[in-house]
C-alpha positions in Angstrom: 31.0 -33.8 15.4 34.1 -31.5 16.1 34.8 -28.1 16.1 37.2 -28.2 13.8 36.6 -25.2 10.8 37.2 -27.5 8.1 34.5 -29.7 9.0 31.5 -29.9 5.9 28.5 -30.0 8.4 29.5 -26.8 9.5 30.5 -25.1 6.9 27.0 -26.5 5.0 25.2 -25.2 8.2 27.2 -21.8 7.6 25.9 -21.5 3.9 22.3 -22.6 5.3 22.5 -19.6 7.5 23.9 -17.2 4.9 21.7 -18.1 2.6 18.5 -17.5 4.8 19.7 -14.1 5.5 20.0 -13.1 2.0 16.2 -14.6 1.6 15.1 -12.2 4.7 16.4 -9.2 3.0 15.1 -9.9 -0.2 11.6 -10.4 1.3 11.8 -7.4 3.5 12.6 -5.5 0.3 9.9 -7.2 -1.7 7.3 -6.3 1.2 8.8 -2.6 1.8 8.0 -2.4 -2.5 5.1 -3.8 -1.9 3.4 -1.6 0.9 4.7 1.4 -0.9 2.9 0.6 -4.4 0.1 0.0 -2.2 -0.3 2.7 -0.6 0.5 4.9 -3.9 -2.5 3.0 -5.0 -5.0 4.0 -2.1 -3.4 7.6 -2.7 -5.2 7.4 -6.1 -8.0 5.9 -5.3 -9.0 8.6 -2.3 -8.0 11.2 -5.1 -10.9 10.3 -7.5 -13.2 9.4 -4.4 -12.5 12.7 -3.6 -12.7 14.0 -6.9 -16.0 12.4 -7.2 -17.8 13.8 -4.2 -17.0 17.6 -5.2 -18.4 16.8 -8.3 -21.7 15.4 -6.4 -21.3 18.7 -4.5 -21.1 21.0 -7.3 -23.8 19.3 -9.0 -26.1 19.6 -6.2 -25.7 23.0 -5.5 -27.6 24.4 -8.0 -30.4 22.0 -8.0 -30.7 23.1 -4.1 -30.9 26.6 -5.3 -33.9 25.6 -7.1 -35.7 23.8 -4.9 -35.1 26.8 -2.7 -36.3 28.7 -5.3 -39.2 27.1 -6.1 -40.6 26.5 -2.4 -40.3 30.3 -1.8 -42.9 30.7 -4.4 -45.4 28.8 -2.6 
């Protein structure tokens, strides 16, 4: 095998190589799109947990008020 630039194991090596690197940055890209929707989605999800527990909150307030309420009258 020479050196030589016109030699087709090379240059088939050379596409190989170019080609790989185009796969890497389309992957990294997929992945970056990926973790971002991801994360959008655990955004959401923490909203209505969130959402959710200040409704339990609320909810419970006045029902504390009465049980409050109602052992004072003992």
């Amino acid at each position: 095998m020479s050196d030589q630039p016109d030699n087709p194991i090379l240059a088939a090596l050379a596409r190989l190589e170019a080609g790989q690197t185009a796969l890497r940055n389309a992957v990294s890209v997929d992945l970056t799109r990926t973790r971002v929707d991801l994360m959008a989605r655990m955004d959401r999800l923490e909203d209505g947990l969130t959402a959710i527990r200040d409704d339990i909150a609320v909810n419970f307030g006045p029902a504390d008020a009465v049980k409050r309420a109602n052992d004072d009258t003992r």
